[in-house]
C-alpha positions in Angstrom: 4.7 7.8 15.5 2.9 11.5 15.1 0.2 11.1 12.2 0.4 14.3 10.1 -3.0 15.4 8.9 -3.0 17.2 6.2 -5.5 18.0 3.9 -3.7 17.9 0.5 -1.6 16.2 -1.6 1.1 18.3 -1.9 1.3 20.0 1.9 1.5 15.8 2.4 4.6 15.1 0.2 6.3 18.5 1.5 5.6 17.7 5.2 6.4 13.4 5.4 9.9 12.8 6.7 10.6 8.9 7.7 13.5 8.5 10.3 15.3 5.2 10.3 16.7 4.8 13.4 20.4 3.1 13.7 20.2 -0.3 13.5 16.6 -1.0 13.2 14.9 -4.4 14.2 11.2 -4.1 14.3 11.3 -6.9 17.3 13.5 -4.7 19.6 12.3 -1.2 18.2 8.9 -1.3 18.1 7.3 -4.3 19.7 9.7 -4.4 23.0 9.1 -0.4 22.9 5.0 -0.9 22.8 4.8 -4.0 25.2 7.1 -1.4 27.8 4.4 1.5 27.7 1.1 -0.8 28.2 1.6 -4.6 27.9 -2.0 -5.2 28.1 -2.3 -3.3 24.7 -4.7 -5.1 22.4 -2.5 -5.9 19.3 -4.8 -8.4 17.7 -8.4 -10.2 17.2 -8.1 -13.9 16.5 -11.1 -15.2 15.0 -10.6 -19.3 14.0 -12.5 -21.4 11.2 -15.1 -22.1 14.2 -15.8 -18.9 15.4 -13.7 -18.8 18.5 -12.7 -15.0 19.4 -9.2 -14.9 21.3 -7.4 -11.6 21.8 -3.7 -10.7 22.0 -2.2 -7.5 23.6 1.5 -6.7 22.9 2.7 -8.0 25.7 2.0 -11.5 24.8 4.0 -11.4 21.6 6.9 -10.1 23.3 6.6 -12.7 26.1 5.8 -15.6 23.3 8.7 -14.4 20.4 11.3 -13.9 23.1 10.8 -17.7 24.2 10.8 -18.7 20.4 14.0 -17.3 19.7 15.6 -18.8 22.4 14.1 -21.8 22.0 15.3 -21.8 18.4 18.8 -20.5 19.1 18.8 -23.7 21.4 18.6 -25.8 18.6 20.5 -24.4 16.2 19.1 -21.9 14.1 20.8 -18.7 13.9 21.4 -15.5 11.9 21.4 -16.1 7.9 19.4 -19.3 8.1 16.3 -19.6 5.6 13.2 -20.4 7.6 10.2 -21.7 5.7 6.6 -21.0 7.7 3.5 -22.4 6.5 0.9 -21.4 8.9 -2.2 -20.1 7.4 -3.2 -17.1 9.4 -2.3 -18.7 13.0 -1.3 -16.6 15.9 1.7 -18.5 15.7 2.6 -16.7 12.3 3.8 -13.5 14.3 5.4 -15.1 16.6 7.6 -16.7 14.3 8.2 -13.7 12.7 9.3 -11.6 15.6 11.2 -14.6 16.8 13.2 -14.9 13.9 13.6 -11.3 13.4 15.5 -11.0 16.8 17.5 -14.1 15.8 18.1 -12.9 12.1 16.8 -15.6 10.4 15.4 -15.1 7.8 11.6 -16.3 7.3 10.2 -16.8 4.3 6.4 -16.7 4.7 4.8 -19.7 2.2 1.0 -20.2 1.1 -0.9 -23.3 2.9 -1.5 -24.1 -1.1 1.7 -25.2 -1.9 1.9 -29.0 -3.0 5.0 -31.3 -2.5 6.4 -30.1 -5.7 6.5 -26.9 -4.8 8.1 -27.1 -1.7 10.9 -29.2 -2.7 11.5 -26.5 -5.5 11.3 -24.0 -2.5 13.5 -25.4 0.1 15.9 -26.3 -2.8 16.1 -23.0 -4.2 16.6 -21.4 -1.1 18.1 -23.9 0.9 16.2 -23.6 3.5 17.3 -25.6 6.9 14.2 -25.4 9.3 10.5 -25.6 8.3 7.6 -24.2 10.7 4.2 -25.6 9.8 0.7 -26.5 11.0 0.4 -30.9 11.6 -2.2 -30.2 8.6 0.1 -29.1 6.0 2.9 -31.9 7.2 2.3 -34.5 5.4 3.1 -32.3 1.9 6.4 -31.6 3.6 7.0 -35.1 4.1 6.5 -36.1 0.8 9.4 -33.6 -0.2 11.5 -34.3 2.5 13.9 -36.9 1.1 14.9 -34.7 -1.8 15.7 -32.0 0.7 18.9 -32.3 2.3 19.2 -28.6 3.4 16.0 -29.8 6.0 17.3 -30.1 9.5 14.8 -28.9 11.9 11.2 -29.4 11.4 8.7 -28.3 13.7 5.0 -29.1 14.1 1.9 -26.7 15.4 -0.9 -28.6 16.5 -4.4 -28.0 14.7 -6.9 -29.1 17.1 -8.2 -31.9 14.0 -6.7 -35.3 15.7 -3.3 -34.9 14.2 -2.0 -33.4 17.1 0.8 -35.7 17.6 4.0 -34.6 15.8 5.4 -37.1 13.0 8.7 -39.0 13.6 11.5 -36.3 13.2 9.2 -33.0 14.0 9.6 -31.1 17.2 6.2 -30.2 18.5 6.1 -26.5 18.3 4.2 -25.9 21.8 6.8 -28.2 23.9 9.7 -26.5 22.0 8.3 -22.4 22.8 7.9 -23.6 26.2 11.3 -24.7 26.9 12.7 -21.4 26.0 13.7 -19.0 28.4 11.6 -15.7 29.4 14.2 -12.9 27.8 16.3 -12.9 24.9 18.7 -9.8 24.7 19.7 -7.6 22.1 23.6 -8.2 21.6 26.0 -6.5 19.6 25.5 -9.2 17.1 21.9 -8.9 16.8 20.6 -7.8 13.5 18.8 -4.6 12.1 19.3 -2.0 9.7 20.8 -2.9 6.1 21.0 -5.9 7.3 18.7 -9.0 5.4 15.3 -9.6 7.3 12.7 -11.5 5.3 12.5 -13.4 2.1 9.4 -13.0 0.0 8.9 -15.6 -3.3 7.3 -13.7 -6.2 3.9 -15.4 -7.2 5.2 -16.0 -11.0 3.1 -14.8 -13.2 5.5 -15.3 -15.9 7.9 -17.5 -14.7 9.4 -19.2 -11.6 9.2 -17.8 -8.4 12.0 -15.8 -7.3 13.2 -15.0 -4.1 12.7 -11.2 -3.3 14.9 -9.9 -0.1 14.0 -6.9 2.4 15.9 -5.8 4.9 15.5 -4.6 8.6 13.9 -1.0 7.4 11.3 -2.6 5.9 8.7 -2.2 8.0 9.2 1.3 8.3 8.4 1.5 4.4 5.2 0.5 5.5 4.0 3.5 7.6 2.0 5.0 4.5 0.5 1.8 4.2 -1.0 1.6 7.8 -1.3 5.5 8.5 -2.4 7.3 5.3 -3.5 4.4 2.6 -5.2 2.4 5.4 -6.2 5.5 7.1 -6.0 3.7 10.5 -5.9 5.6 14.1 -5.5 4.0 17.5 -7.6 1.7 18.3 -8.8 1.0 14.9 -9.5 -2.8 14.2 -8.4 -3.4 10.2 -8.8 -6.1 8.4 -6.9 -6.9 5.4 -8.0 -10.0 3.9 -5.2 -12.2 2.8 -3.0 -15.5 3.3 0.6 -15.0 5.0 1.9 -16.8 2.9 2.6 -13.8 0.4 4.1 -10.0 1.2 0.4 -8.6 0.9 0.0 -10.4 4.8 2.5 -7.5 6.1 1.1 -4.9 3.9 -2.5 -5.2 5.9 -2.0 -7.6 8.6 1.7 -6.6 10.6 3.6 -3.8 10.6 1.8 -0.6 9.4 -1.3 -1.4 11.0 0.5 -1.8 14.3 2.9 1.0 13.9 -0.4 2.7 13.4 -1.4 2.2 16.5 -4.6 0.0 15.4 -5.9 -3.7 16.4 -4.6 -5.8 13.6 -8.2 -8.2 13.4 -7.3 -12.0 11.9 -9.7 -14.3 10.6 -7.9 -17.6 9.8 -10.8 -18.9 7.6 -10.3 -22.3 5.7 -11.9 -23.6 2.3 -14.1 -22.1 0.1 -14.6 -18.0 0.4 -17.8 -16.7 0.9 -18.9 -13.8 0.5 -21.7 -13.5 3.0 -19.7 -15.1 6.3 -17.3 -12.5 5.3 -20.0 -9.7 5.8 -21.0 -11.3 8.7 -17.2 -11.3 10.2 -17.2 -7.9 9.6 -20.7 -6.6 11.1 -20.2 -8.8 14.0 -16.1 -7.6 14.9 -17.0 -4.3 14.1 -14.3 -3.8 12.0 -13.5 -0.2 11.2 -11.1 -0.8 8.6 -11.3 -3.2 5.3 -9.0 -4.2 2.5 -9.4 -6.7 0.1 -8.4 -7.4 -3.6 -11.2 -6.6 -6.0 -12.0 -10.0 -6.9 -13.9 -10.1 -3.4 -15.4 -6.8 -3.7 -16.9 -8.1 -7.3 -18.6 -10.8 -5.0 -19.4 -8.5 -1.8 -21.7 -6.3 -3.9 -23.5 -9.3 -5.6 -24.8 -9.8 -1.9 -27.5 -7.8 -0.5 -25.5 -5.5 1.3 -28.5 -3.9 3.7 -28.9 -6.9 5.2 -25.9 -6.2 7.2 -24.7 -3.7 9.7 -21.7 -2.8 8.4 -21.8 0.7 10.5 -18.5 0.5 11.9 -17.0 0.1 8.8 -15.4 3.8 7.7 -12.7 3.2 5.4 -12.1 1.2 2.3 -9.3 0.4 0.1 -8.0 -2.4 -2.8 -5.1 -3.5 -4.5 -3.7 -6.5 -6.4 -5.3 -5.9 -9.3 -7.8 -2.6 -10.6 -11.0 -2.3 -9.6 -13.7 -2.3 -12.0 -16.2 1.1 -11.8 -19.4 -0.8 -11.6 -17.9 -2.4 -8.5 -16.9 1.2 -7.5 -19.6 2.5 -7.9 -22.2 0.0 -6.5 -20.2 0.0 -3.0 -20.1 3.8 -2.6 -24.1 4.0 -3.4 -25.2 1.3 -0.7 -21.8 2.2 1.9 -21.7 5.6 1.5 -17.5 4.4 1.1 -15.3 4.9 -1.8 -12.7 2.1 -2.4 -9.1 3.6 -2.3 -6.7 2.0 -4.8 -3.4 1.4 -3.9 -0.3 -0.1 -6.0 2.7 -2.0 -4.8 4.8 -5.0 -5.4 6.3 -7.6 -3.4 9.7 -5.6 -4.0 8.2 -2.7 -2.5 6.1 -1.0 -0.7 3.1 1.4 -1.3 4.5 3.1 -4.7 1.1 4.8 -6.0 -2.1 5.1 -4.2 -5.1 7.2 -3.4 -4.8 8.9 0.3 -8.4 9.8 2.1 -7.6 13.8 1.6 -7.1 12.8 -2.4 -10.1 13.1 -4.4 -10.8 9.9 -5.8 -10.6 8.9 -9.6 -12.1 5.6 -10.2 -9.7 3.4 -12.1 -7.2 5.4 -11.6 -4.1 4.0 -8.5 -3.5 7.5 -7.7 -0.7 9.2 -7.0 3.1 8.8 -6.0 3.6 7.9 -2.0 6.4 10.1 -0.4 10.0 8.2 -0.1 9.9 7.4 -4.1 11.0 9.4 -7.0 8.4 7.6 -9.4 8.5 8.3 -13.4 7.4 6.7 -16.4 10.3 5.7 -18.5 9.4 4.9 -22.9 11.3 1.9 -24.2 14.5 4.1 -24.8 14.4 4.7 -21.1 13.9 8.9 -21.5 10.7 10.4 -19.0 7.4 10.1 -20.7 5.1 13.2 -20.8 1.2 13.7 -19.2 -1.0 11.0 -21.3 2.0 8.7 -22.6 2.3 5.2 -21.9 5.3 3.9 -20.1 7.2 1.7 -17.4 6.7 2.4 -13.6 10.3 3.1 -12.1 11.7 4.3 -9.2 14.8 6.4 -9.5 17.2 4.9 -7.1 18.7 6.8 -4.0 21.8 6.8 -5.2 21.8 6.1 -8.8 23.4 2.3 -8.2 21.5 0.3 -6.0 19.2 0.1 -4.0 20.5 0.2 -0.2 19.3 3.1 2.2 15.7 3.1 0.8 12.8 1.5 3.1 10.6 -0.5 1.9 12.6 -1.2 -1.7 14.0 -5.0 -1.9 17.6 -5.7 -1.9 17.6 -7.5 -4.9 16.7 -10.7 -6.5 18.5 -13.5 -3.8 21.2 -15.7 -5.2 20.4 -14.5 -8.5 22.3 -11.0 -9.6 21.3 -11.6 -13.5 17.5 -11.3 -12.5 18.5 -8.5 -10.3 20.5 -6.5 -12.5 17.8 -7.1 -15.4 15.0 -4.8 -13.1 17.8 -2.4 -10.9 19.7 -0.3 -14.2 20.4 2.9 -15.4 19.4 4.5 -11.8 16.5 3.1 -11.7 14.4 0.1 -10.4 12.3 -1.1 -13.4 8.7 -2.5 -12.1 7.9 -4.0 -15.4 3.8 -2.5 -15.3 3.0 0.0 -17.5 1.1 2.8 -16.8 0.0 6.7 -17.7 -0.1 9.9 -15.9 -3.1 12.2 -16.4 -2.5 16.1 -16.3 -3.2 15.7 -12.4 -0.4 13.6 -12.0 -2.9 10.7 -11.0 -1.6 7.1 -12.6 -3.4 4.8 -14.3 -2.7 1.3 -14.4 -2.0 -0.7 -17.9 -0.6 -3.9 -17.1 2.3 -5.9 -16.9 4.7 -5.2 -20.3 3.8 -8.6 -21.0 -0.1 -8.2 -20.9 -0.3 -5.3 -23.3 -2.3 -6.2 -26.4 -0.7 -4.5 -29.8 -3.9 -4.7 -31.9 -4.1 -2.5 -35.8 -1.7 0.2 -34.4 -3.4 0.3 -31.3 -1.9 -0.5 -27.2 -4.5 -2.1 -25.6 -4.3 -2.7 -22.3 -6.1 -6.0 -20.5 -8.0 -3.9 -17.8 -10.0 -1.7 -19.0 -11.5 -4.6 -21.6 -11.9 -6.5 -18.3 -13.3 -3.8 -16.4 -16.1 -3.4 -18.9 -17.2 -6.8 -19.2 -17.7 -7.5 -15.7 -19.4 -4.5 -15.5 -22.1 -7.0 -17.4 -24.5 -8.8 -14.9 -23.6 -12.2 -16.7 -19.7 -11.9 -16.1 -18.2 -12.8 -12.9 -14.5 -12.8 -13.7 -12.5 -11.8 -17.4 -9.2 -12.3 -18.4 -8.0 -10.3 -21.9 -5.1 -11.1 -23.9 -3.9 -11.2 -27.2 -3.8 -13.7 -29.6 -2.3 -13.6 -33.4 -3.9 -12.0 -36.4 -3.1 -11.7 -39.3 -5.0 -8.8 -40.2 -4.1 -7.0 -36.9 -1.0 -8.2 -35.9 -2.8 -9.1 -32.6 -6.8 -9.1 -31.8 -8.2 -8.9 -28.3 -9.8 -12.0 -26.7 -11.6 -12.9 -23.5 -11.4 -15.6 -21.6 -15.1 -15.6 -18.9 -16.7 -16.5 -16.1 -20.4 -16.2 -16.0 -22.4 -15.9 -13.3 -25.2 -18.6 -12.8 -28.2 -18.4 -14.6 -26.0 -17.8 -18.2 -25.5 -19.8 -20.7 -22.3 -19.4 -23.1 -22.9 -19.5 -26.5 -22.7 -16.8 -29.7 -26.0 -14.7 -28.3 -24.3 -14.4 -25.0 -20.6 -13.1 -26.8 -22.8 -11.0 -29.4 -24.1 -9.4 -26.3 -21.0 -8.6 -24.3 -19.7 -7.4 -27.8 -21.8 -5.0 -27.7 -21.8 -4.1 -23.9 -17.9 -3.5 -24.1 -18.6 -1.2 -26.7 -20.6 0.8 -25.1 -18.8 1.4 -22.4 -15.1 2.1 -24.0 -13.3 2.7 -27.0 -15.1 0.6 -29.5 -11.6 -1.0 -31.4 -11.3 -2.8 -27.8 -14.0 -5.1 -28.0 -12.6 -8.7 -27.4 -13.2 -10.2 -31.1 -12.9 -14.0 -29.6 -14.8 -14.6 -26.3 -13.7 -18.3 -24.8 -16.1 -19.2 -21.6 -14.3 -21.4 -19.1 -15.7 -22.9 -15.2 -12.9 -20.5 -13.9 -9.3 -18.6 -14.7 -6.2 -19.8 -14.2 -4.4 -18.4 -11.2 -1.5 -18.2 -9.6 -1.8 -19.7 -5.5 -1.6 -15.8 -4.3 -5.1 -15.2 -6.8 -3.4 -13.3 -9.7 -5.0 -14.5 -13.3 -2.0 -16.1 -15.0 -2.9 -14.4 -18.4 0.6 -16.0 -19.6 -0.5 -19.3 -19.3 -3.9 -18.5 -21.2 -1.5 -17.3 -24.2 0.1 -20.1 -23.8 -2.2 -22.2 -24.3 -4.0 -19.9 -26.9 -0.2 -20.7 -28.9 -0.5 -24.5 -28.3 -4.0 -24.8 -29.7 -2.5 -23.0 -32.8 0.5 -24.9 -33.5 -1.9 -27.8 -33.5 
């Protein structure tokens, strides 16, 4: 892949042209491709919950995911089957992956979080036959097992705790790779293309999960990602810090990064996060390139970041949620380092997002990636003008569906209704709502859902949460609306201070205040509630529907 370099925006839209070779599979295509030019490539940095450092060239994973799929195929899985892997960040993760991609089974990559409840709903839903997991995580699967009759192959990856021997009815994962054999060809059968590759379930904020399907070209959707978002060159070592069990893992930790040509670096950390072993992961590594959501910048710049040599670190960026300015700010005084927003969903891939040769706008997700036609559509569905509120949406390729674009989903699995609700009219319909400034830079509101209709007045939660954790006191915010009768809606806050504060009518008084003075003053959040921490979905999204929710309960009372 030839990285264009140019130095604006619009010479970058003109210029980017993405071929999709016939029949691609990202196991054959790429990996087989890279491991034939240098097998001792370094593809990856391993670093374990003890410290341990192992390295991984390209070679290996084509050695290791050949013997996986035939060990697989051996017993029984094959093309179409619904493969659930719940691995943390293991090495073993990729391996699956590739494995599966050459058999064209589809995996669906699930957080180590999950309880027994949720895995039965899982399995159920999408019927899934085989389950990959590590021996620490089996006993939840067990627990769900006997109301899981789709469950025919389980296999077991041994932790290093104790548990190391597989339970009654697992294959142990290390005995069954080993049995494989060395090569497994590419046949006629042998997926790629339009064909279905890897199922993602949503993190539902408002709802149940649903399953979101991608096909073979999705990887290649995510060469903006690795090249021009994440900035990376050969031999860069990125890390993007995030679970596998959610589609942000192959946004930063899989396929754009290695198309790249950079070292994709892993640190399979368990428990609590803190923020100054992850410092110390990066000074240490030398890790070049860093993405994060901004929840863990908000913590990263409460540290004392001098302490640290963080010299090798040239490139920044965020997504999941929008960075607050004070965060902004603070990093790029002590780093010298602006943080690049991006914006995506698990249906896609990079949509919006601020590229290295872009000036930045703090708050603002940037601009349009090439490969979509991106507008903001009113309520009636007709193009909204420079400074108008609307819905992100993606004018499809060819005005029906959404086949022959990387890196856009296929559509809601085994459920067309959900589907056809979000893919209408031309267009794929996001369901965030955002603004376009007179630069054509986009600026994030919310999900429809979140938007707060207060005395006339669209509020959106984000820019109320950006100014109160821009108060030393506030850790974390959540804003939604609640009813008034005055105002149809009024704007509350639900916090997280910081140690050292104490909640009470002086302390919401003062953030009163502090919000407005630092936005439009009809924003202020009229109720404050202070809680020990937000309610979140397992991927770390604030479930602000369950706070109204709740909010409505208390109410009816």
């Amino acid at each position: 892949m030839k990285k264009l370099r140019p130095g604006r925006y619009r010479d970058f839209m003109a210029a980017y042209k993405l071929d999709v070779p016939e029949n691609y599979n990202f196991a054959y295509d790429f990996l087989d491709a890279r491991a034939a030019e240098d097998p001792n490539r370094l593809a990856m940095i391993h670093v374990d919950d003890a410290g341990v450092r192992r390295e991984y060239s390209f070679g290996f994973f084509q050695q290791e995911s050949m013997k996986l799929a035939s060990a697989l195929a051996a017993k029984g899985v094959k093309k179409g089957d619904r493969v659930m892997l719940i691995l943390y960040r293991r090495m073993e993760y990729w391996v699956s992956m590739l494995a599966l991609c050459r058999i064209g089974a589809l995996p669906i990559p699930s957080p180590s979080l999950l309880t027994p409840h949720d895995i039965e709903f899982r399995v159920n839903f999408a019927k899934v036959s085989c389950v990959i997991c590590e021996d620490s995580l089996t006993a939840r699967v067990e627990a769900a097992r006997p109301r899981c009759p789709s469950l025919t192959l389980l296999i077991d990856i041994p932790s290093g705790t104790g548990l190391d021997k597989a339970p009654s009815g697992w294959q142990d994962y290390e005995t069954l790779a080993a049995s494989g054999a060395a090569d497994f060809p590419r046949t006629a059968q042998t997926p790629g293309g339009d064909d279905p590759m890897v199922i993602f379930f949503s993190s539902g904020t408002t709802g149940m999960p649903k399953m979101v399907l991608h096909t073979n070209t999705y990887p290649l959707g995510h060469i903006t990602t690795g090249a021009y978002w994440h900035d990376l060159e050969p031999g860069d070592v990125h890390l993007t810090l995030s679970d596998t069990g959610w589609a942000k893992s192959v946004w930063g930790k899989f396929y754009g990064q290695w198309l790249a040509g950079a070292v994709v670096f892993v640190w399979d950390f368990r428990g609590k996060f803190e923020p100054r072993e992850l410092l110390r992961i990066i000074s240490a590594h030398k890790i070049t390139t860093f993405c994060a959501p901004p929840t863990v910048y908000r913590f990263l710049v409460r540290v004392d970041l001098k302490e640290y040599d963080l010299s090798s670190l040239r490139h920044c960026t965020t997504a999941g949620e929008l960075l607050n300015d004070s965060v902004y700010e603070g990093w790029l005084k002590i780093l010298g380092l602006p943080i690049l927003e991006g914006y995506g969903q698990t249906e896609t891939t990079l949509q919006v997002a601020t590229l290295p040769f872009m000036k930045p706008k703090p708050g603002s997700i940037g601009r349009p990636m090439p490969g979509w036609d991106i507008l903001l559509l009113n309520d009636e569905d007709q193009p909204c003008p420079p400074g108008e509120e609307g819905e992100i949406c993606i004018r499809l390729k060819d005005g029906v569906t959404t086949k022959g674009m990387p890196g856009l989903f296929c559509g809601y699995l085994d459920e067309p209704e959900r589907t056809a609700k979000v893919v209408r009219g031309g267009f794929y319909h996001t369901g965030d709502k955002a603004w376009v400034d007179e630069d054509g830079y986009f600026w994030f509101l919310g999900r429809t859902d979140d938007l707060i209709k207060s005395s006339g007045y669209r509020i959106g939660p984000f820019e109320v949460e950006s100014a109160l954790v821009s108060h030393e006191a506030v850790v974390e915010a959540a804003v939604t609306g609640v009813p008034d009768a005055v105002r149809g809606m009024a704007v509350k806050a639900t916090v997280v201070l910081a140690p050292g504060f104490t909640p009470g009518d002086e302390m919401t008084r003062e953030l009163q205040n502090h919000v407005k003075s630092v936005t439009a003053p009809y924003k202020y959040p009229r109720i404050i509630e202070y809680v020990a921490e937000l309610p979140k979905t397992i991927s770390g999204k604030i479930k602000r529907a369950e706070i109204r929710a709740r909010d409505q309960e208390r109410m009816d009372i």
